[in-house]
C-alpha positions as CSV (number, residue, x, y, z in Angstrom):
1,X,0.0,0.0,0.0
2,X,1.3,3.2,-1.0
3,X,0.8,6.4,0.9
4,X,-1.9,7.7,-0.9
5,X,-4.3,5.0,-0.6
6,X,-7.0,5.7,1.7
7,X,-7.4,2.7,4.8
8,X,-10.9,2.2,5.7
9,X,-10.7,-0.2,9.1
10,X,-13.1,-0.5,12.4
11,X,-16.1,-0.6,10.2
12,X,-19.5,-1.4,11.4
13,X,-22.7,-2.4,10.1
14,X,-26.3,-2.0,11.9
15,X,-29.1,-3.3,10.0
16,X,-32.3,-1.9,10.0
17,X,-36.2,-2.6,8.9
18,X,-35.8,-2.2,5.3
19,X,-37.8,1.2,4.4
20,X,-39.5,2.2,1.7
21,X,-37.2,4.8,0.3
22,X,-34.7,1.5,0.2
23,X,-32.8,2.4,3.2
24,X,-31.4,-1.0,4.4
25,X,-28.4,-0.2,7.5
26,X,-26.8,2.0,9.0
27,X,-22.8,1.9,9.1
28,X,-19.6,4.0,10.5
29,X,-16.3,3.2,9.9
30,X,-12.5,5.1,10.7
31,X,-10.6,6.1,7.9
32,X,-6.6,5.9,8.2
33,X,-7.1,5.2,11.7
34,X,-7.7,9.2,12.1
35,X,-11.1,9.9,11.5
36,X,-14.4,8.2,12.8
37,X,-17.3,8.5,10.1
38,X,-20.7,7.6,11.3
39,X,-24.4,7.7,9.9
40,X,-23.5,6.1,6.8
41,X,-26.6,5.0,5.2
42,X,-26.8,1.8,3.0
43,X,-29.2,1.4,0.4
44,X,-30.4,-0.8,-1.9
45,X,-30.6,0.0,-5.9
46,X,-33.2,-0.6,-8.0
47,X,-31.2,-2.0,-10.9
48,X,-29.2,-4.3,-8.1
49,X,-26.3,-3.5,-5.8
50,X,-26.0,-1.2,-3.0
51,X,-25.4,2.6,-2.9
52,X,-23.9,5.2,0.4
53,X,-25.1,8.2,1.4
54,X,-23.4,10.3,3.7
55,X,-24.9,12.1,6.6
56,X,-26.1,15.8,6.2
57,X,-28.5,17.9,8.5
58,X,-32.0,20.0,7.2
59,X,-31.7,23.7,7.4
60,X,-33.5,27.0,6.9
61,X,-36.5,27.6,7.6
62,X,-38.6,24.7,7.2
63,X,-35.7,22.6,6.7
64,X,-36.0,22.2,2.9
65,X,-32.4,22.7,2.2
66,X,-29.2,20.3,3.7
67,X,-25.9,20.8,4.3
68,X,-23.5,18.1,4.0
69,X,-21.7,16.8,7.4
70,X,-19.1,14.9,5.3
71,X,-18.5,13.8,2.2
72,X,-14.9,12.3,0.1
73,X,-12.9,14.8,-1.8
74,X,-12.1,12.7,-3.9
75,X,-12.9,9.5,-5.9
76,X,-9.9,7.1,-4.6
77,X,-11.4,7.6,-1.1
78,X,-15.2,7.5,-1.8
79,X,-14.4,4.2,-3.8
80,X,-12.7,2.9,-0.9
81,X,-15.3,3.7,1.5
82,X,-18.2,2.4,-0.3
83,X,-15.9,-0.8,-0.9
84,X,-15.3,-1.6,3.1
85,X,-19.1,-0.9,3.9
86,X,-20.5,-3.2,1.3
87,X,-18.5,-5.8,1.8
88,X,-18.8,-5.7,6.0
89,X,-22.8,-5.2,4.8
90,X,-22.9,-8.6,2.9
91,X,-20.5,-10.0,4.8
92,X,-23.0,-9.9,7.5
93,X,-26.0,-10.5,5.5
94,X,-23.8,-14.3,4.8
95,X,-23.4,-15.3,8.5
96,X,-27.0,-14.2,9.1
């Protein structure tokens, strides 16, 4: 592993009552044992596959706009995080 490639560890997966908007689990992980991401949202696709969201908070006045809490920079370490949380998710969905 170079130094430039992003280390997604620690990563954990709560599963939830699938909802209607295809909202499936929650996850958090740490990134190059630095930073601790949480409220990671795993969701299903409709053509197949799985898909992250990353957390943001309503705003204004009757909350109709969000601002984003975190998200990558760039593509190498988005990748990576969606990577690390699918797998842990199905991972988990095979032992169950």
């Amino acid at each position: 592993m170079n130094s430039s490639e992003t280390k997604i560890s620690e990563v954990i997966i709560i599963p939830i009552k699938p909802r209607p908007n295809g909202l499936i689990a929650l996850a958090s992980c740490v990134i190059d044992n630095k930073i601790y991401v949480g409220s990671l949202g795993i969701y299903t696709k409709l053509k197949g596959g799985y898909r992250i969201t990353y957390p943001t908070k309503k705003s204004g006045k009757q909350e109709k706009s969000t601002i984003n809490l975190f998200h990558p920079i760039d593509k190498q370490c988005g990748d990576a995080i969606e990577k690390a949380v699918i797998a842990k998710y199905e991972e988990l969905m095979i032992e169950e």
